[in-house]
C-alpha positions in Angstrom: 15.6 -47.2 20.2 15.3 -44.0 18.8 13.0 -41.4 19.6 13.5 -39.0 17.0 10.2 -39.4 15.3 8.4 -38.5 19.3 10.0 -35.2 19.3 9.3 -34.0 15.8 5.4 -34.9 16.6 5.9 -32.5 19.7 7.9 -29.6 17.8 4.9 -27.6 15.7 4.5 -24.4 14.4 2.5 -21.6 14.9 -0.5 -23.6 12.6 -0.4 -26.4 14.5 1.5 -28.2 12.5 4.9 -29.9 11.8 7.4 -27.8 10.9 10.6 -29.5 11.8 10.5 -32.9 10.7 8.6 -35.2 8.0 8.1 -34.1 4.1 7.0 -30.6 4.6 11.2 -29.5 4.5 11.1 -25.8 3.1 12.5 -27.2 -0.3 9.0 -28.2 -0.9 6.8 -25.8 0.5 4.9 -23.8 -2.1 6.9 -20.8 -3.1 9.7 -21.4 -1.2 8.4 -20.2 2.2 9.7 -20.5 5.9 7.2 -19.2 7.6 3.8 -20.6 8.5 0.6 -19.4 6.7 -0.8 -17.4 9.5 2.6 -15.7 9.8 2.5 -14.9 6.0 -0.9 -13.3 6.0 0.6 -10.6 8.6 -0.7 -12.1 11.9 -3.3 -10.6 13.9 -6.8 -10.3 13.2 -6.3 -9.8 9.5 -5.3 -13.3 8.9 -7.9 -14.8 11.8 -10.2 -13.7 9.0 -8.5 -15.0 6.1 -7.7 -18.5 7.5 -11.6 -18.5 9.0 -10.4 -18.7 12.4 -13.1 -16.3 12.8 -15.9 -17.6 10.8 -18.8 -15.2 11.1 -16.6 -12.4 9.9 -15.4 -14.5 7.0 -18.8 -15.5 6.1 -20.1 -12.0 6.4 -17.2 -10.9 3.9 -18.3 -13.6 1.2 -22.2 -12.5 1.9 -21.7 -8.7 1.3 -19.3 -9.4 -1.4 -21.9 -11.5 -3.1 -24.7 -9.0 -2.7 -22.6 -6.5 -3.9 -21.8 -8.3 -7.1 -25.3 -9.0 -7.2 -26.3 -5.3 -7.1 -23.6 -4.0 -9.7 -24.0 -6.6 -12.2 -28.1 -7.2 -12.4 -28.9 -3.6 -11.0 -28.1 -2.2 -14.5 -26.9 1.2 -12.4 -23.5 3.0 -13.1 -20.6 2.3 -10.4 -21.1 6.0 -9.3 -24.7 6.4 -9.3 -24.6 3.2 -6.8 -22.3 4.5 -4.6 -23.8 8.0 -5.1 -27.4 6.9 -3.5 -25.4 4.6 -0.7 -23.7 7.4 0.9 -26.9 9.3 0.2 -29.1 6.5 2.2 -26.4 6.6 5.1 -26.0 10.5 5.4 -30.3 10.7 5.9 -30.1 7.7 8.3 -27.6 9.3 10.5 -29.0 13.0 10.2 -32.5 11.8 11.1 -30.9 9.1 13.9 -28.7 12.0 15.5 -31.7 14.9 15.5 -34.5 12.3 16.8 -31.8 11.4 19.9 -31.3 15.5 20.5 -35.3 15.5 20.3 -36.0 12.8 23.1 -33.2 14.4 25.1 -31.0 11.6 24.5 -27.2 11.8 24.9 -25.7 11.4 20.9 -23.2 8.3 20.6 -19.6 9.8 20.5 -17.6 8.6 17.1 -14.1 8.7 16.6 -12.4 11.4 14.4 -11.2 9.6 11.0 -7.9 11.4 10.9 -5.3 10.2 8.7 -1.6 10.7 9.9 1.1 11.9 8.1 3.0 8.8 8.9 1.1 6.6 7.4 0.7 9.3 4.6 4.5 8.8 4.1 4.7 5.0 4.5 1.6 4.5 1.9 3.9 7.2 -0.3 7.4 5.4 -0.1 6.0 2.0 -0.7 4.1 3.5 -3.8 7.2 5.0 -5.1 9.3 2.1 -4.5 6.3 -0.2 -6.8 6.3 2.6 -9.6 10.2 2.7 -10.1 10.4 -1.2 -10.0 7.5 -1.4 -13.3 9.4 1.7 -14.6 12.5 0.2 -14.2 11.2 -3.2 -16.3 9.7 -0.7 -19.1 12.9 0.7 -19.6 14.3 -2.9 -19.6 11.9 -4.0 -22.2 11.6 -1.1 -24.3 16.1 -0.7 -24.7 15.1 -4.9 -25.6 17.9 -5.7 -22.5 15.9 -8.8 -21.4 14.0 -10.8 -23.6 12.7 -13.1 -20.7 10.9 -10.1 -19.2 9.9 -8.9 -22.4 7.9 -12.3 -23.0 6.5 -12.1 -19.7 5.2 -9.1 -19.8 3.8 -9.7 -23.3 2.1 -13.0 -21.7 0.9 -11.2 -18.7 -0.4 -8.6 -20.7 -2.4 -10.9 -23.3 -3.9 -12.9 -20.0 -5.4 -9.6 -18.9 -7.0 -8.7 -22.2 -8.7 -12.5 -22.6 -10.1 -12.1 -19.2 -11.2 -8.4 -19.5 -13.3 -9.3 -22.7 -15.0 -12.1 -20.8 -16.0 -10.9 -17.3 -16.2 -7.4 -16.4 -14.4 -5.8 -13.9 -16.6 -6.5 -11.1 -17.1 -9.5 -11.9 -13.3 -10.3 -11.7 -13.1 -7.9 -8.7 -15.7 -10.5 -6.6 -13.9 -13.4 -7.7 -10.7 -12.2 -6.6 -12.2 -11.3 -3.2 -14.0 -14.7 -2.6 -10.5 -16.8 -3.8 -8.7 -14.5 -1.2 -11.2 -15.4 1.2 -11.5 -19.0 0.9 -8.4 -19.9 -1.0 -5.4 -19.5 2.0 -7.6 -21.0 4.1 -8.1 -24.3 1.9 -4.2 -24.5 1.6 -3.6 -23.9 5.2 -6.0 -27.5 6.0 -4.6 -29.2 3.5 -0.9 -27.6 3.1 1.0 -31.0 2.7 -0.7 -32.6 -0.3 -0.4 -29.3 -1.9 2.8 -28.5 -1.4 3.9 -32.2 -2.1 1.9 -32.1 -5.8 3.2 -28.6 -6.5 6.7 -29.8 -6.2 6.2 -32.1 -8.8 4.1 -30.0 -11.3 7.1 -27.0 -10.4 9.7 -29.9 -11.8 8.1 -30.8 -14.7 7.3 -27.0 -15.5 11.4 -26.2 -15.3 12.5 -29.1 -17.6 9.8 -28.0 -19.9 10.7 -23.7 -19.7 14.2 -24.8 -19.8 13.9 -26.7 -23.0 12.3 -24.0 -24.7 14.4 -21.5 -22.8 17.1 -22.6 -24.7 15.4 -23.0 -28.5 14.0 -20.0 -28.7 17.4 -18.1 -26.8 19.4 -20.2 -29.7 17.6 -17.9 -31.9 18.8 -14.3 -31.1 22.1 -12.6 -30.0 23.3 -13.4 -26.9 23.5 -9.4 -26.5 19.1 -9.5 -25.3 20.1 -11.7 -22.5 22.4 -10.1 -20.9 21.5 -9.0 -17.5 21.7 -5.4 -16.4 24.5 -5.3 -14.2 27.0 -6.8 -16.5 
């Protein structure tokens, strides 16, 4: 008799889950991806917090993130003067905290100097470069009219921004971003196979559609737009 199916329920991956055997085949995982979730998110603490393996300090991020929101949105205050009296609140509190300690002959708490190195400097510069060429590089693209898939994307793209910028504000969209980072990954991590199984078949029926129109509207222009760059 065979014992195949014993062995994939003992082989898991880093999630706890199956990652050899069963449905979940990397044809079918959501954006084509080999590696577990935790893995994706970088590892470490970073995604303990993200995946809520470490609930208080998820819950705390989706508490001050809502206060925030709260403040900057009903406050009625300018981003700037917020911040301004923030920093102002902090800078007192730590003066007054620092020179009451040196007045009841108290030894000051020792903080660590905020230093930034030049390699990270460089690391944060290269990878900024590298982003700027790539967009540059699709301007040029679009502006020359090279690739008329790109252009329509970005034309899209573009058009989503401006319907959502003249319904929310920015901080508005800023909090919503931050609570679907926060809760999102984690909700796909729990229930990873149903997603992944009904994303594969909206992903299908998406292709045949694009393709079909793909084709009409490529049908009506020269064959010289879609021509990639390298040829």
């Amino acid at each position: 008799m065979d014992n195949s199916p014993d062995i994939c329920g003992i082989e898991l991956d880093g999630d706890g889950r199956n990652g050899t055997c069963g449905n979940s085949s990397t044809s079918h995982r959501l954006f084509g991806r080999q590696s577990s979730v935790h893995q994706i998110m970088g590892g470490g603490k970073a995604a303990d917090v993200i995946l809520w393996k470490q609930q208080h300090i998820s819950f705390a991020i989706i508490v001050v993130s809502t206060v925030a929101w709260l403040v900057f949105e009903r406050s009625g205050l300018s981003f700037l003067t917020i911040c301004s009296n923030v920093f102002l609140i902090l800078i007192v509190l730590l003066f007054l905290r620092a020179n009451y300690d040196v007045s009841r002959n108290k030894q000051l708490q020792t903080l660590p100097e905020l230093l930034v190195s030049e390699e990270m400097v460089n690391n944060a510069a290269a990878s900024f470069r590298v982003k700027i060429n790539y967009a540059l590089l699709m301007a040029h693209d679009i502006t020359l009219g090279k690739d008329f898939r790109l252009f329509f994307k970005a034309v899209v793209g573009l058009w989503l921004l401006s319907v959502i910028g003249s319904l929310i504000s920015f901080f508005t969209l800023a909090y919503i971003g931050t609570i679907l980072f926060v809760t999102l990954p984690a909700l796909y991590n729990r229930y990873e196979d149903h997603v992944d199984r009904y994303a594969g078949l909206i992903h299908q029926k998406l292709s045949k559609h694009y393709k079909v129109v793909d084709e009409s509207v490529s049908s009506r222009f020269p064959r010289s737009l879609f021509k990639e760059k390298d040829t």
